[in-house]
N, C-alpha and C positions, 0 to 999 in steps of 0.2 A: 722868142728871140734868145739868141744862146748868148753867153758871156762871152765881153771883147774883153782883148788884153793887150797891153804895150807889145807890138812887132819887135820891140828890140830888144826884150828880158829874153825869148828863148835864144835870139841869137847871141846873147851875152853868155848864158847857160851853156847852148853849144860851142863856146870858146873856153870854157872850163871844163867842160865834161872834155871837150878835146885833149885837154894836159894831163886829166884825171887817165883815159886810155891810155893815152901815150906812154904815162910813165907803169904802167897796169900791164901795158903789152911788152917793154923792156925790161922792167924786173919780175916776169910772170905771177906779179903777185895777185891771188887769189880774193885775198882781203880787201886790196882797193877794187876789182870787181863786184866783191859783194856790197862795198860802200855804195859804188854806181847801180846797182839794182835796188838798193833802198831807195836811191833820189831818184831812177828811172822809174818806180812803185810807187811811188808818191806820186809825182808825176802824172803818171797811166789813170792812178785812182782817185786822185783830189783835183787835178789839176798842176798846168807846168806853171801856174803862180803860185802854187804852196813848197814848193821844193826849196830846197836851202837856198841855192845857186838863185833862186829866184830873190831869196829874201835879202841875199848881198846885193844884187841888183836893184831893187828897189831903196835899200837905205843908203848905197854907198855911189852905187855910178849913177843913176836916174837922178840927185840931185843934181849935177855935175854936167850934166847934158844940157845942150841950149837946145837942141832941134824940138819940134813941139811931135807926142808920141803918136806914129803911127796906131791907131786901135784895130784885130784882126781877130777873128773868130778861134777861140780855142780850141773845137773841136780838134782841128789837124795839130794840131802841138801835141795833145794829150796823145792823141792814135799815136802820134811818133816817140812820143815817151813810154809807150806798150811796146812799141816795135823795137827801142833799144834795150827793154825788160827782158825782151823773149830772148835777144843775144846777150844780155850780161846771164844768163840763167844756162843756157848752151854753154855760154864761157864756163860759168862755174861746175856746171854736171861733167862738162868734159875734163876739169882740171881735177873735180873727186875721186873718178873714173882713173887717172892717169893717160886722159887722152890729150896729149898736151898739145897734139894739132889742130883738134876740137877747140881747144883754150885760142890759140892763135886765129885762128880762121873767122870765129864768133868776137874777140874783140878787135880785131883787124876790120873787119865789118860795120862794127860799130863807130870803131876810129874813123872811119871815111867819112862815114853820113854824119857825125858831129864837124868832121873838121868841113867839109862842103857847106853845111850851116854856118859854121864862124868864122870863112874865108868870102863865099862867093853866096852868099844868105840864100842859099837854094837848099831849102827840108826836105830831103828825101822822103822821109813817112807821112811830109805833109802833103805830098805828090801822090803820094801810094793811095794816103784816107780823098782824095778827090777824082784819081781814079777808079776805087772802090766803089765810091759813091754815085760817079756815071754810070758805070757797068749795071749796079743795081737799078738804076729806073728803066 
């Protein structure tokens, strides 16, 4: 059996990571890109309950909450916090490079599939890891 997790930490997460892009993609900066691939790499490799954004979530809003927690299998969280890795890392080679449309395009991308999670709780990458996973059988 795989680890379940509160349904509503990643979408909390993808409502930060939303503001974290937003403001990444306006003032082109490089640095808060590189912060979002540290917690997209955390994410990817320990789990999206060890990332920072998780751990405000757990101390600070999940007291707070009356609904009782949906629990949902990690796997597609995790896949979708690889899959925001692979574009914060695009963002950054493109913005070392001097390709700064590279830099836009990859956290433009990114921006959507977080804001789509902390607007309308539809996970893009957790779509992607269940399509993946039919195709393969």
């Amino acid at each position: 059996m795989s680890v379940q997790i509160d349904a509503r930490g990643p979408r909390w997460s993808a409502l930060f990571t939303t503001f974290v892009l937003a403001i990444a993609l306006i003032t082109s900066s490089v640095w808060l890109i590189a912060f979002q691939a540290v917690v997209f790499a955390i994410g990817a490799l320990r789990g999206p309950q060890f990332t920072p954004y998780a751990y405000i979530f757990k101390k600070v809003i999940k007291p707070r909450l009356k609904s009782q927690a949906a629990l949902e299998d990690v796997r597609p969280p995790q896949f979708s916090q690889a899959v925001g890795l692979i574009f914060a890392l695009v963002a950054i080679i493109g913005s070392a490079t001097g390709a700064g449309g590279v830099f836009t395009v990859a956290v433009g991308f990114a921006l959507a599939a977080a804001f789509l999670n902390a607007a309308f709780n539809f996970c893009l990458g957790c779509q992607m890891y269940l399509l993946i996973l039919r195709a393969a059988k």
